[in-house]
Every structure is written in C-alpha cells, then in structure tokens.
C-alpha positions in Angstrom: 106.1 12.3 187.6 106.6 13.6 184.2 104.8 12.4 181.4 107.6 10.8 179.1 105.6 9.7 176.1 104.2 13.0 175.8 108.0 14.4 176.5 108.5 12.0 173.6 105.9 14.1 171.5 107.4 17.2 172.0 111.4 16.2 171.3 109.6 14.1 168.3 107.9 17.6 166.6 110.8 19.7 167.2 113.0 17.2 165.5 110.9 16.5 162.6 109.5 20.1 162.4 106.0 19.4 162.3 102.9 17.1 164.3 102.9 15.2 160.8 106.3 13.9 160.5 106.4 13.2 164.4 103.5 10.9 163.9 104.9 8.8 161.6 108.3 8.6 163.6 106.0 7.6 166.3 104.1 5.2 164.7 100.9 7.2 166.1 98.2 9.3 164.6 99.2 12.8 164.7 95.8 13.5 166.3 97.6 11.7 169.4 100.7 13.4 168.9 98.3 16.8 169.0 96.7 15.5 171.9 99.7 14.6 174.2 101.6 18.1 173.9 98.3 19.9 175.1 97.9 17.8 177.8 101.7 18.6 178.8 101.2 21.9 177.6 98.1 22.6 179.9 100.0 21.0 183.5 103.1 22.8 183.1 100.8 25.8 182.3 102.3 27.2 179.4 102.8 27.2 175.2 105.9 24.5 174.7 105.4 24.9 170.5 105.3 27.4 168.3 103.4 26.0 165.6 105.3 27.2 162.5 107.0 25.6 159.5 109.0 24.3 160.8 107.6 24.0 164.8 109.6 25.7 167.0 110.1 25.0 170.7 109.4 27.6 173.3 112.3 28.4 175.9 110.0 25.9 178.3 109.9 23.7 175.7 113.9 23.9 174.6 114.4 22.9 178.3 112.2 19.6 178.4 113.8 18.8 175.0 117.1 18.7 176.3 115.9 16.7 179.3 114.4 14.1 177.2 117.6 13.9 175.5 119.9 13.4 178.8 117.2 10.7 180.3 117.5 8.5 176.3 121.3 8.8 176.9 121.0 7.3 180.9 118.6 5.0 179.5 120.3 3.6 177.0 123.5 3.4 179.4 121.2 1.1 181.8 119.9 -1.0 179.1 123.8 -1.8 178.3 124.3 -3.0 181.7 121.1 -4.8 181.8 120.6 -6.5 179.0 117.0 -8.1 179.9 115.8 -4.4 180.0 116.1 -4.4 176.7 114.8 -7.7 175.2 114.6 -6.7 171.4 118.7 -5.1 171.6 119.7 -1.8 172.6 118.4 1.3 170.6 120.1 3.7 169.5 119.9 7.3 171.3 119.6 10.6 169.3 122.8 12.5 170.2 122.3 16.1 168.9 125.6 18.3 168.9 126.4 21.6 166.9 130.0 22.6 165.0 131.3 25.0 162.9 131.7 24.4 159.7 135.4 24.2 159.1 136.2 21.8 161.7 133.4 19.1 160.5 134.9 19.8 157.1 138.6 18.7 158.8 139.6 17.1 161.8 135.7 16.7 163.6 134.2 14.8 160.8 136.6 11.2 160.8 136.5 11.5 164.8 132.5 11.7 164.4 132.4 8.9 162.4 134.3 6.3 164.3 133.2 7.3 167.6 129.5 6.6 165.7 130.5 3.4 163.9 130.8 1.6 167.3 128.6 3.5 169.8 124.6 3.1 169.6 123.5 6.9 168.5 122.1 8.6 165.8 123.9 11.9 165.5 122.3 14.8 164.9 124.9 17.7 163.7 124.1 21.2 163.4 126.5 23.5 161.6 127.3 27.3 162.6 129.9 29.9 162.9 131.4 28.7 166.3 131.0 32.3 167.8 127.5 30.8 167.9 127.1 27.2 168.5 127.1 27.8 171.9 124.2 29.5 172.1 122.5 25.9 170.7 123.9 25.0 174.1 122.0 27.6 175.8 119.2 26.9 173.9 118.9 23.1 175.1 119.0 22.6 171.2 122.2 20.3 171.3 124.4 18.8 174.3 127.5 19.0 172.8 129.5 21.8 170.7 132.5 22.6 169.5 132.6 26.6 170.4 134.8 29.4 170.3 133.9 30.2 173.9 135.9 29.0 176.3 133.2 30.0 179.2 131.0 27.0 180.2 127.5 27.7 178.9 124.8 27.2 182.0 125.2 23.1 182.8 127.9 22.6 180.8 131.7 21.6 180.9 134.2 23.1 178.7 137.6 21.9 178.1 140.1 23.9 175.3 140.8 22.0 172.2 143.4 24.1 170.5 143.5 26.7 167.7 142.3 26.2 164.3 145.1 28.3 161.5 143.6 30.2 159.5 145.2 31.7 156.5 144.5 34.8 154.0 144.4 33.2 150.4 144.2 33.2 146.6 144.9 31.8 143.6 148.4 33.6 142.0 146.2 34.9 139.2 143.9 36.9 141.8 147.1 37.9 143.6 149.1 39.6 140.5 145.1 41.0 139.4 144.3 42.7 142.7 147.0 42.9 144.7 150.0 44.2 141.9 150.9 47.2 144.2 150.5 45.5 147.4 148.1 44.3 150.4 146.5 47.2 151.8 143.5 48.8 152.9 143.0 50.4 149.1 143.7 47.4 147.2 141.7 45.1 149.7 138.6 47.4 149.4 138.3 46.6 145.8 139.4 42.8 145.5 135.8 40.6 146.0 136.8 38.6 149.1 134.8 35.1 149.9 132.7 34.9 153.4 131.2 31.9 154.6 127.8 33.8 155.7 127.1 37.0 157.3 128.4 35.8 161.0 131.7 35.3 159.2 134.0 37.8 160.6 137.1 36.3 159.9 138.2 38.0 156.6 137.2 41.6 158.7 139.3 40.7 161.5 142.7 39.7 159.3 142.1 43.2 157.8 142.0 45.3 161.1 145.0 43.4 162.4 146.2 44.5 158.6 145.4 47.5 158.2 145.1 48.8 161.7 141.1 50.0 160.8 137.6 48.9 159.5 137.8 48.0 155.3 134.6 47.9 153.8 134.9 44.6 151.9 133.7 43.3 148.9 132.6 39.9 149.0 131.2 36.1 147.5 129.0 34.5 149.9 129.8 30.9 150.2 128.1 28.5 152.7 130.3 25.6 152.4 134.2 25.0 153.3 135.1 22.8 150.0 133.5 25.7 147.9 135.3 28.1 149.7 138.5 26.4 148.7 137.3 25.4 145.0 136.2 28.9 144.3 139.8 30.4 145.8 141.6 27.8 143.7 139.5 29.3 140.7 140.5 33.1 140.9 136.7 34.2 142.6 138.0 36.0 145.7 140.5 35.9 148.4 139.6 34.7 151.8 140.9 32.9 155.6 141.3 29.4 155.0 141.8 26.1 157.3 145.9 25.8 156.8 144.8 22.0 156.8 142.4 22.5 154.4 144.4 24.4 151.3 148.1 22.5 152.1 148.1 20.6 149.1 147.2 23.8 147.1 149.7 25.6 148.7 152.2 23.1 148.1 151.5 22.9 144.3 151.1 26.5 144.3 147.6 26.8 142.8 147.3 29.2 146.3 149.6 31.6 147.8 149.2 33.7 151.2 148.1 37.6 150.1 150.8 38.2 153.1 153.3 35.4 154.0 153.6 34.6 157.5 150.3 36.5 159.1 148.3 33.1 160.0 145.0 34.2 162.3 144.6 31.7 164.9 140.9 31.0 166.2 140.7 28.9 169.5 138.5 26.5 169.8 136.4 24.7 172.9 134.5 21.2 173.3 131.5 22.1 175.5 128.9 19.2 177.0 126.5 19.3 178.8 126.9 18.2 182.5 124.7 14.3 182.2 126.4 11.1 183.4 126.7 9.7 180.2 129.6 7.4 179.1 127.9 8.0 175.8 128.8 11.4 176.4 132.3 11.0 177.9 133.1 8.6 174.9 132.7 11.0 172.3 134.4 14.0 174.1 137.7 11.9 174.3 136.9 11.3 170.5 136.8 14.6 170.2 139.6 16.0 172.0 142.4 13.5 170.8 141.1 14.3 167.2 141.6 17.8 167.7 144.7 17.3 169.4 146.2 15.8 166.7 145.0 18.5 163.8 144.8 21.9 166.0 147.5 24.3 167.2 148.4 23.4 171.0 145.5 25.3 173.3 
C-alpha cells in the first residue's frame, strides 16, 4: 500500500516550493514534512525532490504527484455520493491545468470561472506558449491543457477545440512610420515587432508565409496579452493578435492589419488526463462549448 500522507508531503512541497510552506499548509512541523518524503524516498528507492528554490520534483516524483492528484479527484467524487464519508462537507480538490496565454486572456478564462463557481476545486492554472503546455502533461505537472498538439500526450485524451485567429497588427501611426513603401521582408526587418516571450514564434511564422524566407526581426518582449494589445494600440511595435482580442480597436480604427486579409490560424486541443473524474469531464464540456462558441470551427 502506498503511503498517502507522505504522498501528501510530496504534492504539498512541490506545490508550495519549499518543506516550509508545505508545513504550514499541512498544519505539521516541517521536520515531519522532512521526515515523511525520506521515508517515501528510501522504499521507492530513489530522490523524489530536488531541493532547490523552489523544490523541484524528480521524474519519479512528477509521477506520484500526478497520482495524488487523480486519487483527491476520485475521492472527492465518493465523498459526494456518500455524504457520511465526509462529516465536516466536501473539500475542495486541487485541480492543476496549464493554457496559453491568449486563450485564458479570451474565451478560457469566463468558462474557468463558472465551471469553478459551482464545482468543489481549487484551480491551479499554469500559463505557457501552447506549443508547450503539453509537455506539463507529460510532466504529471497538470492534468488538463489546452495544447496546440493534437496527439494525446501518454494517458491522456485529446479532443480538437478549433482555431484561435490570429492577426498581424498596428496602430495606423506605426503603419504610415514603418511600413510607407510596403510590407516586406526590408521594411519588416527594421520595424520593432512585439513577442510574447522567446517560445513565441508566431510573428516569425506570419513573416515566412510573407515573405517566403527567415526575417531577422526586431522585437519588444511582452509577457502578457492585454499589454500586447495596449502597447500595439500605442505605436510600440507590430505584432499577431487574438482577432477577438483587438475587434473593438479594429472597429474604431486605433489598429489596422499590416496586410488585410492574411489571418494565421493556430489550432488548438483540450488534452486530460485519462482518470474517472466527473470533476474532470465537467470542466472539459466547460471547456469545449466555450471554445466552441469563440474559436474558428476545428
């Protein structure tokens, strides 16, 4: 049998990031929390935490994480159908997913949120280019994701949400600035563009389907979608923007397309892990009907 308050330890450090803070989420010394993880530690025979700031899990460890995390969400599912399990009310389950940043700025956000305001969870979001939230999957970080991989990480289902439209934009001022004589691989080289960080590739892949090539581009690094917009709107770069995002600025012309008509659709994927949860199924339907009703048709 595995040893689930020590389980509890582990998924407590790697949440909070250190022995310290798992104590007091515990309501235990952190002495104890120090002790438990070695004795799990030494039976399955090998390190389970990298103690660093913050603690890292192991790959051993990722995987015991994730399977305390499917066990709270079956748990708490029991304790809904019997009640007397749980005398003091049902508690609420961590429910760690990852998404990329422009869809919890949009359409994944409200659909969160009211799945959340009637289901017992604490969400735990994560936030990352979604060429890469699917390696949280692989990780046993999160067990949900909205990914642009529509291949089923290991354990997981994956069901195609639809396309998110992206579209190459500036304020006029920038435009009649930079782009004068036209969009093209000379002008573009010199006009600052805005990324999101540096696993944003989106800007360098309207420009090949542009230009037909590679453009070294100048660029603003921006980690956040509304800043992206604001700093467009203000004349700081050009750059692909949610079409749901910047319609109101492109309606009252405060942006304009650098090219009219050459949108760059990225698809979009709802992975989960493979656990009996209605928990789980709950917020996929969330999920997909929200992006159902935002996204371009899969």
């Amino acid at each position: 049998m595995l040893d689930y308050p020590a389980l509890a330890a582990l998924a407590a450090v790697i949440r909070e990031g250190s022995f310290e803070r798992a104590a007091l989420a515990l309501h235990v010394t952190p002495s104890a929390v120090s002790q438990r993880i070695r004795l799990l530690e030494e039976r399955v025979g090998c390190a389970l935490v990298v103690r660093d700031q913050p603690c890292r899990p192991t790959d051993t460890g990722r995987r015991l994480c994730q399977h305390v995390d499917r066990v709270r969400l079956l748990e708490q599912e029991l304790q809904g159908a019997l009640p007397a399990l749980a005398p003091e009310g049902i508690a609420r389950v961590a429910l760690p997913i990852a998404v990329n940043a422009d869809s919890l700025a949009t359409w994944f956000a409200p659909a969160l949120a009211a799945f959340a305001a009637d289901a017992p969870v604490l969400v735990e979001v994560a936030v990352d280019d979604q060429d890469h939230t699917a390696g949280w999957l692989r990780s046993g970080t999160v067990l949900a994701a909205v990914t642009g991989h529509a291949h089923p990480a290991t354990g997981c289902n994956s069901r195609p949400l639809g396309a998110m439209r992206y579209l190459a934009a500036a304020s006029p001022a920038f435009v009649a600035r930079h782009f004068a004589g036209g969009v093209g691989a000379g002008s573009l080289a010199q006009a600052p563009s805005l990324v999101f960080n540096t696993k944003d590739d989106l800007q360098a892949r309207w420009v090949r389907r542009r230009c037909h090539r590679h453009v070294d581009l100048p660029r603003h690094t921006l980690p956040s979608s509304q800043a992206f917009v604001t700093a467009a709107v203000a004349g700081m770069g050009w750059g692909l923007q949610p079409q749901v995002l910047i319609a109101s600025h492109l309606a009252d012309g405060s942006l304009v397309e650098l090219v009219p008509d050459t949108p760059l659709d990225v698809p979009l994927y709802w992975q989960h892990a493979r656990a009996a949860s209605a928990l789980l199924d709950g917020l996929s339907r969330a999920v997909v009907a929200a992006a159902g009703r935002v996204l371009a048709p899969p």
